[in-house]
C-alpha positions in Angstrom: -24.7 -0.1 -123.3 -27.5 -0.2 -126.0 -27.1 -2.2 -129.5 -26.2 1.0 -131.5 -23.5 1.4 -128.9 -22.2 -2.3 -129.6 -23.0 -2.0 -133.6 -20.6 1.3 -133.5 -17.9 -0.8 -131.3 -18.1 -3.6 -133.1 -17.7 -1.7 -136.7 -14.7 0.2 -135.1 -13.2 -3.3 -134.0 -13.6 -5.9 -136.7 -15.4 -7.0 -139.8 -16.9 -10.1 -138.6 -17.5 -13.0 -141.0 -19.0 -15.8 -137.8 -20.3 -15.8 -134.5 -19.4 -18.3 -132.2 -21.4 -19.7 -129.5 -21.2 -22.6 -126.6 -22.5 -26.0 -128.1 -25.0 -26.4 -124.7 -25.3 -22.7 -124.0 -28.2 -20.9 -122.4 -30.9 -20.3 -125.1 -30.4 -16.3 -124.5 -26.9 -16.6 -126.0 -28.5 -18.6 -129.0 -31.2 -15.7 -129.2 -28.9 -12.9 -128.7 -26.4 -14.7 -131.8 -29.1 -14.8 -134.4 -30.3 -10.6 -133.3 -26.6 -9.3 -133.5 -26.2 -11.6 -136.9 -29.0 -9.9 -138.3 -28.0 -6.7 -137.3 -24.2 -6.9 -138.8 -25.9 -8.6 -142.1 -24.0 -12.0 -140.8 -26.0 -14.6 -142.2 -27.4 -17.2 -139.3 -25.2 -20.2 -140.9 -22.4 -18.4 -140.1 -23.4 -18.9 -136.0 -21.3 -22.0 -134.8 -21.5 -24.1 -131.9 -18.3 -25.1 -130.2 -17.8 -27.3 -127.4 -14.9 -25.0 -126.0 -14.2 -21.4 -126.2 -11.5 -20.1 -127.3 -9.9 -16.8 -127.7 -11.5 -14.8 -131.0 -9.6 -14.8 -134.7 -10.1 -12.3 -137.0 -13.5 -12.1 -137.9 -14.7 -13.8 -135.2 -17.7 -12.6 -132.3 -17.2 -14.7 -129.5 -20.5 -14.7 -127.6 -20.1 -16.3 -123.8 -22.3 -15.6 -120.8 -19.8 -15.7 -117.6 -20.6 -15.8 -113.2 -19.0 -12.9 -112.7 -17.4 -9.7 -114.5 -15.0 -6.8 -113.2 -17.3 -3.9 -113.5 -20.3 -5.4 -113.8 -22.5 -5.7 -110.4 -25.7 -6.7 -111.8 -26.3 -7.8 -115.4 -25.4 -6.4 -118.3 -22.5 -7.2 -121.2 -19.0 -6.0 -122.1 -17.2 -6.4 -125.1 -14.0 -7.0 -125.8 -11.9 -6.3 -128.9 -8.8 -8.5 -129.8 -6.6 -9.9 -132.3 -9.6 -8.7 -135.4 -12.1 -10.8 -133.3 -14.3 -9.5 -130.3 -15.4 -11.5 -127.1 -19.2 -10.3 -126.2 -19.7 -11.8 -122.5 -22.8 -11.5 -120.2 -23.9 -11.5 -117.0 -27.1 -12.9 -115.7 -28.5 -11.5 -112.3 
């Protein structure tokens, strides 16, 4: 799925106002909130760190990176819309 793909899906699914990250995540997760911020016009202060995940709120990109993912054998990303927010999870190989 490229990042036009995801910008289209993301449009369709929400206006996002934040991103939300893991407070000790993986510095790709960090890299990969401050690209898709700039690309939805999200301003980088509006990236926060949590120490738990939760499910998203309205306006809300949840960005995770998980072991494993139905679907996905390899690595790659899915993205899931709900409740006006999105979770956007990875997988490493």
């Amino acid at each position: 799925c490229s990042l036009s793909r995801f910008r289209h899906a993301a449009a369709r699914a929400a206006n996002f106002e934040r991103i939300v990250i893991p407070e000790k995540c993986h510095p790709a997760i960090a890299s990969a909130a401050r690209i898709i911020a700039k690309k939805l016009s999200i301003s980088e202060t509006a990236i926060q760190s949590v120490t738990q995940i939760a499910a998203p709120t309205s306006g809300t990109l949840v960005l995770t990176i998980a072991a494993e993912q139905p679907g996905l054998k390899h690595d790659g990303y899915s993205f899931t819309p709900a409740s006006g927010g999105a979770t956007l999870s990875g997988i490493r190989p």
